[in-house]
C-alpha positions in Angstrom: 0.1 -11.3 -42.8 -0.2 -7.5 -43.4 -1.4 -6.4 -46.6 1.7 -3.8 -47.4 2.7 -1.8 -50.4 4.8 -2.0 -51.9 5.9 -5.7 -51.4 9.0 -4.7 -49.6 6.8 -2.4 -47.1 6.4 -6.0 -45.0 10.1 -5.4 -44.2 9.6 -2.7 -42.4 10.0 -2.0 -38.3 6.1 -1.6 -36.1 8.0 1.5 -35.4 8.1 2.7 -39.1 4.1 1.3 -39.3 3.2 3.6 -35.7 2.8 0.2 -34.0 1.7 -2.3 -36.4 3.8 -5.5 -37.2 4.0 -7.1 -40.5 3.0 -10.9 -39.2 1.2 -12.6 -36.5 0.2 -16.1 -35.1 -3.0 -15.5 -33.4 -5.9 -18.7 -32.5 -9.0 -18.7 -29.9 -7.9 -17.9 -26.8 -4.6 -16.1 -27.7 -3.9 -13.0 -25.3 -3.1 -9.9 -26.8 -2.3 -6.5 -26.1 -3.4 -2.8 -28.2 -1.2 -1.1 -30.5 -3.6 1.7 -30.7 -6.4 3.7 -28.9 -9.6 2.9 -30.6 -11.4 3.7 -28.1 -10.3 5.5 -24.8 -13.3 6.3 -22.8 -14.6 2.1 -22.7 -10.9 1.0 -21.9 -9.9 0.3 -25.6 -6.7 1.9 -25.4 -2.8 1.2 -26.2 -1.4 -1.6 -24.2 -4.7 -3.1 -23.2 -5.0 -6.5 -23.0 -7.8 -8.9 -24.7 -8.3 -12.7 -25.4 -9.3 -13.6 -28.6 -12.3 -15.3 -29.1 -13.8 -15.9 -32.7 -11.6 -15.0 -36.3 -13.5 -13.7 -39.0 -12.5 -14.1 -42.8 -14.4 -12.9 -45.9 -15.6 -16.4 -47.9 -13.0 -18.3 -49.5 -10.0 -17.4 -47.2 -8.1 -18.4 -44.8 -5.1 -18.0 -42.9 -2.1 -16.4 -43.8 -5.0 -13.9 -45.4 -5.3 -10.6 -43.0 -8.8 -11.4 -41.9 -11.6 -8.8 -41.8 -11.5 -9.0 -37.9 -11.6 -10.5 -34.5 -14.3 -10.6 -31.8 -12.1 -10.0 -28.6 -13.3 -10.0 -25.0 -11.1 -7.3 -22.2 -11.9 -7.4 -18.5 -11.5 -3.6 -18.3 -14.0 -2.9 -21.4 -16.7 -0.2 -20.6 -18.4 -0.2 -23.9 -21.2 -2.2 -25.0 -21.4 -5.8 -25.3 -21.0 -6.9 -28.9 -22.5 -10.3 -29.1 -25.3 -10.8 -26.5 -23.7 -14.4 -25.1 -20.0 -13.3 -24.7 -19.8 -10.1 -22.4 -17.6 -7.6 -22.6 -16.6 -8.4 -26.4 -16.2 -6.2 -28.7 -15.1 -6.2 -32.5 -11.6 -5.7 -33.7 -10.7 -4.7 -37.1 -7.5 -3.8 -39.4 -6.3 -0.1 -39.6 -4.0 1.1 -41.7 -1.3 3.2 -41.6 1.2 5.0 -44.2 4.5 6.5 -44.4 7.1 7.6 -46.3 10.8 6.9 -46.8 13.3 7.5 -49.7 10.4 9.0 -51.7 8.1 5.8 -51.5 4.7 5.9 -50.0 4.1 2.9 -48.2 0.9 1.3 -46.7 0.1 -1.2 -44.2 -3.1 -2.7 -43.0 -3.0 -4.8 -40.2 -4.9 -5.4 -36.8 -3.2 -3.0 -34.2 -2.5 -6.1 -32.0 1.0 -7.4 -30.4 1.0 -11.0 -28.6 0.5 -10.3 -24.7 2.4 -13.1 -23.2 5.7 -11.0 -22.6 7.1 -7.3 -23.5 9.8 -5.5 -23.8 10.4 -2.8 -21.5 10.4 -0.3 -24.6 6.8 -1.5 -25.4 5.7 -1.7 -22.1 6.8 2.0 -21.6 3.6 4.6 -21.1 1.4 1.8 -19.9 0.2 0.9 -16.3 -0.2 -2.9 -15.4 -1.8 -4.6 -12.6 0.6 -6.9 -11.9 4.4 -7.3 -13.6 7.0 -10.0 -13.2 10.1 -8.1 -14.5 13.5 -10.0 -16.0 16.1 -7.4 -15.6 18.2 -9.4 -17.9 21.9 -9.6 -17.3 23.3 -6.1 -18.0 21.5 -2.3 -18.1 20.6 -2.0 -21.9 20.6 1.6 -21.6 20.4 3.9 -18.5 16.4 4.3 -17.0 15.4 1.3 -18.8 15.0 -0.8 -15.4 13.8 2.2 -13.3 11.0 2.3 -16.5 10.7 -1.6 -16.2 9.9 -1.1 -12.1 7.4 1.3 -12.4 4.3 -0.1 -14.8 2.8 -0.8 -11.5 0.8 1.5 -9.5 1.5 -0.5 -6.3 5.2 -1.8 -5.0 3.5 -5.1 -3.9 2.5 -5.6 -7.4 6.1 -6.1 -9.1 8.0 -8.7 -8.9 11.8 -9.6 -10.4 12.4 -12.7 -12.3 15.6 -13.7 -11.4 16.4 -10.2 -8.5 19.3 -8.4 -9.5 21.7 -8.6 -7.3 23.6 -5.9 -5.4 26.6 -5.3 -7.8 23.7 -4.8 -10.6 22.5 -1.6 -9.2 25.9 -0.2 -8.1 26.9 -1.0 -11.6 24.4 1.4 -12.1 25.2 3.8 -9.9 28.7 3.9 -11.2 27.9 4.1 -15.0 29.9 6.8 -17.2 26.5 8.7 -18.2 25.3 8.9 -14.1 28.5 10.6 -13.5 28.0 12.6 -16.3 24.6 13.4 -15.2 25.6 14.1 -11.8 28.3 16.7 -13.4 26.1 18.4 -15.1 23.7 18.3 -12.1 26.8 20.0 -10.4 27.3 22.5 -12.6 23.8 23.7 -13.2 23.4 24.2 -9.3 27.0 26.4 -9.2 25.4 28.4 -12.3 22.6 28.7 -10.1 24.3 30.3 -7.2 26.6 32.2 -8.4 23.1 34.1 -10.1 21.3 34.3 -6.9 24.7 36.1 -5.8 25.0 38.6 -8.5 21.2 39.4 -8.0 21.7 40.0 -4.8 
């Protein structure tokens, strides 16, 4: 559990805490991604993904207490080796972030992880993946947001879609009030276009 103040802080969005949530269930083993770049130039950045491997309380506590941190190990870490016998770990501790809203001054400590099993599309968005198996779901949540989805990979051959969306999905798409809207304005930005080339000339 995050440490927040006041008490009703803890009901706050990740968005409101610039990434960090309120509650986790983590263990040995548990695959996580970043919230945060700690650390850009060794591959500590936002959306990378670690494996737990040791928690770390001060004496006398125990879970739900936030602990004091987590030794983590990431394929894709460039920095030095924390313990000698586990390579490429490295130490993971709570940051804290503050905001405000309706005159309060709120705090929340919390270790800038999210569980790495699944995302959203909206937290996936920014980050590059090796590999992505991609549920469309059943209808376009909001216009881009599977073109986003598609795209985490740098390689086609890398995505897959879990179930494929059929046909009438994309043209669904295509036929959407704000692509026509789009394409109207796309229309009327190239006839303001022309008829300035005309006048200049």
């Amino acid at each position: 559990m995050a440490l927040s103040t006041p008490k009703d802080a803890c009901h706050e969005s990740s968005e409101r805490a610039s990434g960090l949530i309120s509650k986790i269930i983590i263990s040995r083993n548990t695959l996580f991604r970043l919230t945060s770049n700690l650390w850009t130039k060794a591959g500590l950045t936002n959306g990378a993904v670690g494996k737990i491997q040791a928690i770390i309380y001060r004496e006398g506590q125990q879970p739900p207490a936030l602990p004091v941190g987590i030794i983590a190990t990431f394929d894709d870490y460039k920095g030095p080796t924390f313990l000698p016998d586990c390579q490429k770990s490295v130490p993971i501790v709570p940051v804290c972030r503050d905001w405000h809203a309706n005159k309060i001054h709120s705090t929340r400590p919390m270790l800038p992880i999210i569980l790495g099993y699944a995302l959203s599309i909206h937290k996936l968005q920014g980050s590059t993946c090796e590999r992505v198996i991609l549920n469309p779901g059943k209808k376009e949540f909001a216009n881009g947001l599977l073109l986003v989805g598609a795209t985490r990979t740098k390689r086609f051959e890398n995505l897959a879609f879990a179930p494929f969306p059929n046909y009438s999905r994309f043209l669904q798409i295509n036929n959407s009030k704000s692509v026509q809207k789009r394409r109207q304005e796309e229309d009327r930005m190239q006839l303001q276009q022309l008829q300035t080339l005309q006048k200049d000339a």
